[in-house]
TORKOL-4160 file (C-alpha; in steps of 0.2 Angstrom, whole numbers, padded with zeros to 4 digits, m for minus):
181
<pt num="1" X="m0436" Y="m0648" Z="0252"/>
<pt num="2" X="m0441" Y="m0662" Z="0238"/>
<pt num="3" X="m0426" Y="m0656" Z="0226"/>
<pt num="4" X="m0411" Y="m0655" Z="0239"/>
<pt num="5" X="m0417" Y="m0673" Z="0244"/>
<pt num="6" X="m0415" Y="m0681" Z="0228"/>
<pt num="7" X="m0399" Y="m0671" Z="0225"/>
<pt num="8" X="m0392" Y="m0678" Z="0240"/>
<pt num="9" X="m0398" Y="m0695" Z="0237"/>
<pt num="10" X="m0390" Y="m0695" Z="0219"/>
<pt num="11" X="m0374" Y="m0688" Z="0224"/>
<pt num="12" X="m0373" Y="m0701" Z="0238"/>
<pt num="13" X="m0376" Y="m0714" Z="0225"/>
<pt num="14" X="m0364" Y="m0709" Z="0214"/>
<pt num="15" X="m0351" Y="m0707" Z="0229"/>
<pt num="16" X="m0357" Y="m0725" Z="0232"/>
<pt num="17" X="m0353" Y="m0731" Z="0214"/>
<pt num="18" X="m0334" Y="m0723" Z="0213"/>
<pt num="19" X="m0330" Y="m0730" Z="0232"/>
<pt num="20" X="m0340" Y="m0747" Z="0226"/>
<pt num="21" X="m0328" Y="m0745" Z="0208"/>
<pt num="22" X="m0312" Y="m0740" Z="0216"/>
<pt num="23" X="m0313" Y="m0757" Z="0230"/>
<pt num="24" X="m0314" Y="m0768" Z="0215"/>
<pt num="25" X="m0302" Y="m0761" Z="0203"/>
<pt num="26" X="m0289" Y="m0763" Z="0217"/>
<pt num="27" X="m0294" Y="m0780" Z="0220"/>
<pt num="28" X="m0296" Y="m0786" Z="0203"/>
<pt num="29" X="m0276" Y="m0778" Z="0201"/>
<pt num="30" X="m0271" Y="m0792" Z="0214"/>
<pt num="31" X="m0271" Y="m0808" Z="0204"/>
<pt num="32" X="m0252" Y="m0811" Z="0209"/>
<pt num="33" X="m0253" Y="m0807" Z="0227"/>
<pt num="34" X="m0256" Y="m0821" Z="0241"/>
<pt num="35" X="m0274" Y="m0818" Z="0246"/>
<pt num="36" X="m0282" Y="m0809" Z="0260"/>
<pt num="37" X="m0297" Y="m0802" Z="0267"/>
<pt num="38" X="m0307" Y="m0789" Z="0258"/>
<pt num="39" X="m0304" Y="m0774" Z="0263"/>
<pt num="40" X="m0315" Y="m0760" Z="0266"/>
<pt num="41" X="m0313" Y="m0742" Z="0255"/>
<pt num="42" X="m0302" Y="m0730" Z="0265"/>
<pt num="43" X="m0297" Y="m0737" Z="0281"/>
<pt num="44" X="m0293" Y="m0756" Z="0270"/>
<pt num="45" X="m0292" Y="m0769" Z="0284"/>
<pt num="46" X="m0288" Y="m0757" Z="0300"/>
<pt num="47" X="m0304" Y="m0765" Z="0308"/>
<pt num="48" X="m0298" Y="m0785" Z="0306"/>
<pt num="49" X="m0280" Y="m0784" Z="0309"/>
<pt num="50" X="m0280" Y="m0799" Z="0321"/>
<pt num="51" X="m0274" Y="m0817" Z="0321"/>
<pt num="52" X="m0289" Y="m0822" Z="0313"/>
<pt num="53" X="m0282" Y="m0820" Z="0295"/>
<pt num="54" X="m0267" Y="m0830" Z="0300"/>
<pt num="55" X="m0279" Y="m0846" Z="0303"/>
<pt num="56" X="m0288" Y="m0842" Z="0288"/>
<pt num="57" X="m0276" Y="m0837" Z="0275"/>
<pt num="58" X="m0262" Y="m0844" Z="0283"/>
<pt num="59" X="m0242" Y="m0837" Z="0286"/>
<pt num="60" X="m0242" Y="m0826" Z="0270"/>
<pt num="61" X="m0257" Y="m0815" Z="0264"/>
<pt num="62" X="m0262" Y="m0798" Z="0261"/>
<pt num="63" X="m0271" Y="m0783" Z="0271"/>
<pt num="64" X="m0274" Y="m0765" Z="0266"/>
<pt num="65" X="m0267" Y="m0751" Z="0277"/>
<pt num="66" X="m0276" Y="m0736" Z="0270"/>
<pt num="67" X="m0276" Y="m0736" Z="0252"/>
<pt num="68" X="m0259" Y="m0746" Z="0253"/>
<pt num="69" X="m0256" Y="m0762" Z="0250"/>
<pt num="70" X="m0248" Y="m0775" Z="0263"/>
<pt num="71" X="m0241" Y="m0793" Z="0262"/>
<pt num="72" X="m0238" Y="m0800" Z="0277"/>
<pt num="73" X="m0226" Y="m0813" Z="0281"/>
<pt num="74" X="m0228" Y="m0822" Z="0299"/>
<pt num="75" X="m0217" Y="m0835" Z="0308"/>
<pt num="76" X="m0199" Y="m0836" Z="0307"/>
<pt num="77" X="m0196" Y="m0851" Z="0293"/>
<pt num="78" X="m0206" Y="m0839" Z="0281"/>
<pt num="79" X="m0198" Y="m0824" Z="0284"/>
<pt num="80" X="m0183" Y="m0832" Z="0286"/>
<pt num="81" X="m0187" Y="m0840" Z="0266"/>
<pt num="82" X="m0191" Y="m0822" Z="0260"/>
<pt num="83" X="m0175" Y="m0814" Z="0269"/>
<pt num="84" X="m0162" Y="m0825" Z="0267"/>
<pt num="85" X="m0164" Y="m0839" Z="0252"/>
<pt num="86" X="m0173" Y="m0825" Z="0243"/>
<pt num="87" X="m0165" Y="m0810" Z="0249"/>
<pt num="88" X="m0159" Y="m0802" Z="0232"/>
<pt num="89" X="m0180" Y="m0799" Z="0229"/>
<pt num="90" X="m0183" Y="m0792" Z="0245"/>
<pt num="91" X="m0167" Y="m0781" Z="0249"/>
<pt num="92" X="m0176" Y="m0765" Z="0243"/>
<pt num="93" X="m0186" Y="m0754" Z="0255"/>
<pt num="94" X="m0206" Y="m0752" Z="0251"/>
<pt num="95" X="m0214" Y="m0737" Z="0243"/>
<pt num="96" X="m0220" Y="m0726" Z="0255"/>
<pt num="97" X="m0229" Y="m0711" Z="0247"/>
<pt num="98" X="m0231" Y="m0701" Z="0260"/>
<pt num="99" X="m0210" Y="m0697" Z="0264"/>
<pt num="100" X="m0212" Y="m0697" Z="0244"/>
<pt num="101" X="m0225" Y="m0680" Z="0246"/>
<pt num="102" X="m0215" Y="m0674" Z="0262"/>
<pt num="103" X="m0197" Y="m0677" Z="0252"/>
<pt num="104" X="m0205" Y="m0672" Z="0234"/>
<pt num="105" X="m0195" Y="m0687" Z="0226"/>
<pt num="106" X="m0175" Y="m0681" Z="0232"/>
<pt num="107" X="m0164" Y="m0693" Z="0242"/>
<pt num="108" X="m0163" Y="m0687" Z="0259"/>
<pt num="109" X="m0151" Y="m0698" Z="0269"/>
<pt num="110" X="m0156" Y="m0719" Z="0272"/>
<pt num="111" X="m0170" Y="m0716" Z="0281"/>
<pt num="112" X="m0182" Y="m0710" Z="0265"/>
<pt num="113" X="m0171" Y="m0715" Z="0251"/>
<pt num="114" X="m0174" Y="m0731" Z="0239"/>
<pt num="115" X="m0169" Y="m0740" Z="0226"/>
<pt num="116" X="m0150" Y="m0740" Z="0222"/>
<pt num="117" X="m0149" Y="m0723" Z="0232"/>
<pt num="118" X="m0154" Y="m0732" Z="0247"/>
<pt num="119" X="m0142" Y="m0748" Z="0244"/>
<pt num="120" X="m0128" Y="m0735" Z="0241"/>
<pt num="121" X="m0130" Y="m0726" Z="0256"/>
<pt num="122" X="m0134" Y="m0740" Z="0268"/>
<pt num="123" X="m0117" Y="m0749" Z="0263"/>
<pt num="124" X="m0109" Y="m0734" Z="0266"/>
<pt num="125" X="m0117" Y="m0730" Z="0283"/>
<pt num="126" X="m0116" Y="m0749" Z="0289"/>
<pt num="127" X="m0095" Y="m0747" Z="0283"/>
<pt num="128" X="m0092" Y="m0730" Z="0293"/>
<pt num="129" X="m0102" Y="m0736" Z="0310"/>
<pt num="130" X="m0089" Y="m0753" Z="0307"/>
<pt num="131" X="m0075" Y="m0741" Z="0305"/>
<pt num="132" X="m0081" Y="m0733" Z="0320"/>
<pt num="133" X="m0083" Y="m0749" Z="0330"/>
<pt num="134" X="m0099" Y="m0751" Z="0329"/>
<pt num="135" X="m0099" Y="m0772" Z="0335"/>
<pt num="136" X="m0085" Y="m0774" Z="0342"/>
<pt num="137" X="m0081" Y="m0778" Z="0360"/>
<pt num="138" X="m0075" Y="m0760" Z="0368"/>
<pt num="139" X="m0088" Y="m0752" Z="0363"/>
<pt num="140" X="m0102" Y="m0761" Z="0366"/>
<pt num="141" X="m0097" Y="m0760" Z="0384"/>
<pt num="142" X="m0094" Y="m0745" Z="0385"/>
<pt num="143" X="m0112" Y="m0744" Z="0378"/>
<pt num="144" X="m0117" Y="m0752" Z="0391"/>
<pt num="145" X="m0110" Y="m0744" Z="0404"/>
<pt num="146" X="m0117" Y="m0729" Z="0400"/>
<pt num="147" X="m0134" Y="m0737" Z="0399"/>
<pt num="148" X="m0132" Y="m0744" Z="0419"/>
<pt num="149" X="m0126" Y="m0725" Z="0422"/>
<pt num="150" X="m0143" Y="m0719" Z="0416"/>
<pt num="151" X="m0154" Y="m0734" Z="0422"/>
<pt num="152" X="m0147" Y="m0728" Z="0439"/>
<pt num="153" X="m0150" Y="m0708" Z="0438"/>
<pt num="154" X="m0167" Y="m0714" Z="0433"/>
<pt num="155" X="m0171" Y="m0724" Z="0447"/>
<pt num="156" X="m0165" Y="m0708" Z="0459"/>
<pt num="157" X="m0178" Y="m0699" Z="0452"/>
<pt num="158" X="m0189" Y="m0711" Z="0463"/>
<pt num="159" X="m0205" Y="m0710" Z="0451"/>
<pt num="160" X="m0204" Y="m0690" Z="0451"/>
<pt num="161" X="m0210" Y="m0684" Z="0434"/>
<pt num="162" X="m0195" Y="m0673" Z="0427"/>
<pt num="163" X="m0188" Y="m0672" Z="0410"/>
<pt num="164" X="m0176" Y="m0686" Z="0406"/>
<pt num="165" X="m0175" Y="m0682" Z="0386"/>
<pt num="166" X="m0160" Y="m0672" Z="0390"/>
<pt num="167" X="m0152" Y="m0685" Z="0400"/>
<pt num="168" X="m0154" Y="m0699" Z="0388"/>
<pt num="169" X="m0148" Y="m0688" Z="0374"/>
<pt num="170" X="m0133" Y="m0683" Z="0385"/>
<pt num="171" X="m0130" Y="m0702" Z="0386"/>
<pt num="172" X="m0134" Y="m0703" Z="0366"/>
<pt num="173" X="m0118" Y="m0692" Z="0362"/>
<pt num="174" X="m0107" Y="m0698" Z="0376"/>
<pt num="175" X="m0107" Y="m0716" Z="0369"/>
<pt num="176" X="m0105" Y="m0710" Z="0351"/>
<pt num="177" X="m0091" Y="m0700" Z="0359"/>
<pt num="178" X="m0083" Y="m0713" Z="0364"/>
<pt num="179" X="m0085" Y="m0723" Z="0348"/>
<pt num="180" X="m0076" Y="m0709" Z="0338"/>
<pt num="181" X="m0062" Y="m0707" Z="0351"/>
């Protein structure tokens, strides 16, 4: 029993050592970024996501989410500052690794796209839905109309537990319907 107890006890050393290295070669790879709490290896901050690190760190700073690396803006003027009198740095989406993995890299529509793919194609989809439409007065009401329409089947139902996904996407393709006709 004495050697498999040492070998455990070594390899959760080293185990130890590579979490211990890993934590502080991400937060020694930070100097640019605002400052946050320290985050704990794999689950990052997950544990201390409340409004404590806004009174400490204040409207800008940064958590982990996993292994990723968040900064987080609070309160309208700075997000306002970072959105609209800094837009042209912030227009691009984030990198997110795991649509990267499910993707593998190619442009599937504006949802996983980025870059200049993503600037491409969200010009192009925000053009058609105007040519569509989309924001003007007739068809927001007839939006709306439809969503009254299925507010009141759903208050018929009297609390009864059926399946209303059908309904809502029935609702769904009768307003885009009626957009495109």
């Amino acid at each position: 029993m004495e050697p498999l107890g040492a070998t455990t006890i070594f390899l959760a050393v080293c185990i130890s050592c590579l979490l211990f290295l890993s934590a502080w070669r991400k937060m020694s790879g930070s100097g640019k970024l605002p400052p946050g709490p320290v985050a704990f290896p794999i689950i990052g901050n997950a544990l201390q996501l409340n409004m404590k690190n806004l009174e400490k760190y204040g409207p800008i700073f940064t958590i982990y989410l996993g292994s990723e690396r968040v900064v987080v803006l609070y309160g309208q003027e700075v997000v306002k500052e970072a959105l609209i009198d800094q837009g042209d740095e912030f227009s691009d989406r984030g990198h997110m690794p795991v649509f990267e993995r499910i993707t593998e890299k190619k442009v599937f529509g504006v949802q996983f796209s980025r870059g200049e793919p993503w600037k491409q194609l969200r010009r192009f989809t925000l053009t058609t839905l105007r040519d569509f439409g989309m924001g003007k007065k007739s068809t927001e009401e007839r939006i709306l109309e439809e969503a009254h329409f299925l507010v009141e089947r759903l208050k018929n139902t009297h609390g009864e537990d059926q399946l209303c996904l059908l309904e809502i996407r029935t609702e769904e393709s009768k307003s885009f319907c009626f957009s495109c006709y």
